[in-house]
DRENDO-1510 file (C-alpha; in Angstrom, 1 decimal, always signed):
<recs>
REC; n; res; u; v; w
REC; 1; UNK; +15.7; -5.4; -0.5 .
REC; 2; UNK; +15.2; -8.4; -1.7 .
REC; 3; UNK; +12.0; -10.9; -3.3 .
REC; 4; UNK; +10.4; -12.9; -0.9 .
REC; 5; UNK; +11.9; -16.5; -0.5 .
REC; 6; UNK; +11.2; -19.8; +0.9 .
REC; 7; UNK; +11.8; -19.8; +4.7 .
REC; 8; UNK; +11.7; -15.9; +4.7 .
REC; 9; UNK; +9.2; -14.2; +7.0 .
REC; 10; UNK; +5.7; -12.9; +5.6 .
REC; 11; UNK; +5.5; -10.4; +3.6 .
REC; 12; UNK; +4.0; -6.8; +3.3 .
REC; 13; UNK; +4.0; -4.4; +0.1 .
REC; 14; UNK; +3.5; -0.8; +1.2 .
REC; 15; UNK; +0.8; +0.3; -1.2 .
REC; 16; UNK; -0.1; +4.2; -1.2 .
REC; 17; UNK; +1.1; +7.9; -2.1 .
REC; 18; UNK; +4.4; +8.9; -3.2 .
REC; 19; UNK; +4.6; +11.7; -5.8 .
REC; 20; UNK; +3.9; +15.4; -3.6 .
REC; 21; UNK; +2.6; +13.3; -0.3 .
REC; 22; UNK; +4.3; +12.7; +3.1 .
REC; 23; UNK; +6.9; +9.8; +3.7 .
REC; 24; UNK; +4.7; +7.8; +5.4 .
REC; 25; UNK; +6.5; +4.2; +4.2 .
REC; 26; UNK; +9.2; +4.7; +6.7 .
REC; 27; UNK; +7.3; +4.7; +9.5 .
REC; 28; UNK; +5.4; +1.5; +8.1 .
REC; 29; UNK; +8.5; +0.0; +7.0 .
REC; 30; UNK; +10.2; +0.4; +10.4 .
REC; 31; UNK; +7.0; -0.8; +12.6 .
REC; 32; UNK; +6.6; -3.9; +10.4 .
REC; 33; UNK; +10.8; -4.5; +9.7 .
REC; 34; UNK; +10.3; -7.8; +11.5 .
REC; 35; UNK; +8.6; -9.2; +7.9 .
REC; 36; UNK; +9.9; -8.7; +4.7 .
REC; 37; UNK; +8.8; -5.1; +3.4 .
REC; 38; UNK; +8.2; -4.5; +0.1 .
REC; 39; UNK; +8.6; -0.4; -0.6 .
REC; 40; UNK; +8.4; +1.3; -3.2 .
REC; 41; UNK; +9.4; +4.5; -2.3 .
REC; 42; UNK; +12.9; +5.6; -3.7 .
REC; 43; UNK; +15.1; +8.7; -2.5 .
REC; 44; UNK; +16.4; +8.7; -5.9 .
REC; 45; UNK; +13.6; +8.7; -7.9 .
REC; 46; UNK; +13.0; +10.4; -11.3 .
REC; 47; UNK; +9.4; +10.8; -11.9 .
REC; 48; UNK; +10.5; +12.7; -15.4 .
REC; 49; UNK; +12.1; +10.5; -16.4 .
REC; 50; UNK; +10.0; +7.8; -18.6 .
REC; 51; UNK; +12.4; +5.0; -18.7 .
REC; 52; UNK; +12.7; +5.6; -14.8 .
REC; 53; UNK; +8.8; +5.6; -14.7 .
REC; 54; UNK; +8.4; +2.3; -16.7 .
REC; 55; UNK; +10.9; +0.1; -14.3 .
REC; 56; UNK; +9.1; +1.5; -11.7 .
REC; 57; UNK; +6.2; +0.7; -12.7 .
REC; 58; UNK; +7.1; -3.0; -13.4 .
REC; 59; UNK; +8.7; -3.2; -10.1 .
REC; 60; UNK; +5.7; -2.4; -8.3 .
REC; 61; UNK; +3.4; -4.7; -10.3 .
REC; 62; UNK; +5.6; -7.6; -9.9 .
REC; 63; UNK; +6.1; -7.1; -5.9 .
REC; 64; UNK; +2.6; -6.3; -5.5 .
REC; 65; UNK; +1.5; -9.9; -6.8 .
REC; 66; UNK; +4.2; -11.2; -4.8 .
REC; 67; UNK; +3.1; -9.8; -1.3 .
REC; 68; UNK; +1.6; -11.9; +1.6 .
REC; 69; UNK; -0.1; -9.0; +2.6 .
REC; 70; UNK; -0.8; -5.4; +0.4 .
REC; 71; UNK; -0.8; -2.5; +2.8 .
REC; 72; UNK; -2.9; +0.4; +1.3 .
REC; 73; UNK; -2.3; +4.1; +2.6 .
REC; 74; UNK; -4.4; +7.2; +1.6 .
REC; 75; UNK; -2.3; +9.7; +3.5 .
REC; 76; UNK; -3.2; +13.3; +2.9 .
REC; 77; UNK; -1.4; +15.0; +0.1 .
REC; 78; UNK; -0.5; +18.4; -1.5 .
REC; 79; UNK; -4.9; +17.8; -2.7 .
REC; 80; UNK; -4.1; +20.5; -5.4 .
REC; 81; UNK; -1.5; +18.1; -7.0 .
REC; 82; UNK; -2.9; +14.2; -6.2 .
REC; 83; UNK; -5.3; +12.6; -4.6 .
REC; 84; UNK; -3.4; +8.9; -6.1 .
REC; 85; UNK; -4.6; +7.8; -8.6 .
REC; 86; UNK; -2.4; +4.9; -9.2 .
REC; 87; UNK; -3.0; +3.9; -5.9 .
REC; 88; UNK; -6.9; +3.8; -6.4 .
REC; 89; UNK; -6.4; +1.8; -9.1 .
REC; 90; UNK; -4.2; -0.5; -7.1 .
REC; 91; UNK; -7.0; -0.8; -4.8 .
REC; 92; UNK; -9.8; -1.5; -7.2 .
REC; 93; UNK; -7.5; -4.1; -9.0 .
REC; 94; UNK; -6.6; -5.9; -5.4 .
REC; 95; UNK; -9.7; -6.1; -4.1 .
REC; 96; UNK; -11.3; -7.7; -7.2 .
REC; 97; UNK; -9.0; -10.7; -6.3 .
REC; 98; UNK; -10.8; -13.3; -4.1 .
REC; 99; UNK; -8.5; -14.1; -1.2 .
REC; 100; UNK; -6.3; -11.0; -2.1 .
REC; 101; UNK; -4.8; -9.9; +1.9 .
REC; 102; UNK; -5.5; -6.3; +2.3 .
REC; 103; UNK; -5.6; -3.7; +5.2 .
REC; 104; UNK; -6.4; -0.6; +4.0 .
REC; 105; UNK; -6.4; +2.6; +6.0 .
REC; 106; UNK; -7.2; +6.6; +4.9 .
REC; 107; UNK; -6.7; +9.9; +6.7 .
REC; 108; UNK; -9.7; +11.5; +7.2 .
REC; 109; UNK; -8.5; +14.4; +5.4 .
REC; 110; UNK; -8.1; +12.4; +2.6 .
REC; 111; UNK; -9.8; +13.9; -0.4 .
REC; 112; UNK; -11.5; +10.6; -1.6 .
REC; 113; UNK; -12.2; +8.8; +1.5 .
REC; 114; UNK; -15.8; +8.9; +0.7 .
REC; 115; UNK; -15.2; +6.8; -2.3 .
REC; 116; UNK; -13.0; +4.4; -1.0 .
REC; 117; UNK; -15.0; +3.8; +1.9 .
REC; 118; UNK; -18.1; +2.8; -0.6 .
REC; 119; UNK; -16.2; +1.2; -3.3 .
REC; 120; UNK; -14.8; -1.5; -0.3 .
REC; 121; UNK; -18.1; -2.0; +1.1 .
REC; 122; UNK; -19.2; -3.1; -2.3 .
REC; 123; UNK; -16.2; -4.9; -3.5 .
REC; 124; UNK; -15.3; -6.0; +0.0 .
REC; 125; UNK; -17.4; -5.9; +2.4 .
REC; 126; UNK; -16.4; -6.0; +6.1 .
REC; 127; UNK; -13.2; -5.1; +4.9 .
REC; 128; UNK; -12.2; -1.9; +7.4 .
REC; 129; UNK; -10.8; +1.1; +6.2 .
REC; 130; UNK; -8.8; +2.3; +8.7 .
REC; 131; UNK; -8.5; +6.2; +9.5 .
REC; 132; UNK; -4.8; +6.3; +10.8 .
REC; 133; UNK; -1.4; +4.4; +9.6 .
REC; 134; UNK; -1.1; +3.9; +12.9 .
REC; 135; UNK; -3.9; +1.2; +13.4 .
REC; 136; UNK; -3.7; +0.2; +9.4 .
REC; 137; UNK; -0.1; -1.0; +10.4 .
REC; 138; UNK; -1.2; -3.0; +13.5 .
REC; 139; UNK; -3.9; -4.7; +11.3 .
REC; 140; UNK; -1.1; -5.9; +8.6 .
REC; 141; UNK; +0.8; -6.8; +11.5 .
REC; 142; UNK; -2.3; -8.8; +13.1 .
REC; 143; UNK; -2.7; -10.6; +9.5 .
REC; 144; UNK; +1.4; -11.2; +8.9 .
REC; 145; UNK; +1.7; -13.0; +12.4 .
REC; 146; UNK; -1.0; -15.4; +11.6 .
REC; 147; UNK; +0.5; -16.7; +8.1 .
REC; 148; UNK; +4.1; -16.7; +9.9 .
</recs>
C-alpha cells in the first residue's frame, strides 16, 4: 500500500474493529479496490507488543487525516472482549471535523449502536448510520465517485 498521491484515485480509510472481531476489511477492501484503500488491518500484527502497538498507532492517525473518505464499521464482536473503543473514539474525533467525509455503518447486533446512533444525530445530523457493510460500502463508494 501506498500514501495517496496526486493523480491517484480517491481515497477510503477503513475505519472499525480489529482486535477479537471478524475480518470484515477484506470484503470492504475488495468492493472498493478501484480507489486507493487505506487498511489497517495486518496479518502479522502483534497487539503485545508495545513498540508494535505505537507504529500502529501512528500509522492509523496519519492515514486517517489523509483519507478522502473515512469508512467506519461497528461489526459485531467477541462483546465479552470489545465493543471498540478506539474506533469510537475515531468516530467522535472525525465527526467533530466540519467537512470531515464519513459513512458510517453498525450491525445491529452491535453492542453500542444505541450510542452511536445518538451521538451522530447530535454531532452530525442527517449523517446515516448504516446497519450492514454491505450498504455502508455502497455509500463510500457513492461519495468516492463524486470527488473522482
Amino acid at each position: 500500500m501506498h500514501l495517496p498521491a496526486a493523480g491517484d484515485p480517491p481515497s477510503v480509510f477503513l475505519a472499525g474493529g480489529i482486535t477479537h472481531c471478524p475480518p470484515w476489511q477484506p470484503v470492504a477492501a475488495a468492493a472498493l479496490a478501484d480507489f486507493v484503500v487505506l487498511n489497517p488491518r495486518r496479518a502479522d500484527f502483534d497487539v503485545s507488543d508495545p513498540s508494535q502497538t505505537d507504529v500502529q498507532i501512528a500509522w492509523e492517525h496519519r492515514h486517517l487525516m489523509l483519507a478522502d473518505v473515512t469508512l467506519f464499521w461497528f461489526p459485531v464482536c467477541d462483546a465479552a472482549l470489545t465493543v471498540q473503543p478506539i474506533t469510537l473514539y475515531e468516530l467522535g474525533a472525525a465527526a467533530a471535523v466540519p467537512g470531515r467525509r464519513l459513512v458510517v455503518g453498525a450491525d445491529p447486533g452491535y453492542p453500542r449502536r444505541a450510542d452511536v446512533v445518538a451521538q451522530l444525530a447530535l454531532a452530525r445530523p442527517g449523517l446515516p448510520v448504516h446497519r450492514t457493510l454491505p450498504e455502508a460500502v455502497a455509500a463510500a463508494r457513492a461519495q468516492l465517485t463524486a470527488l473522482g
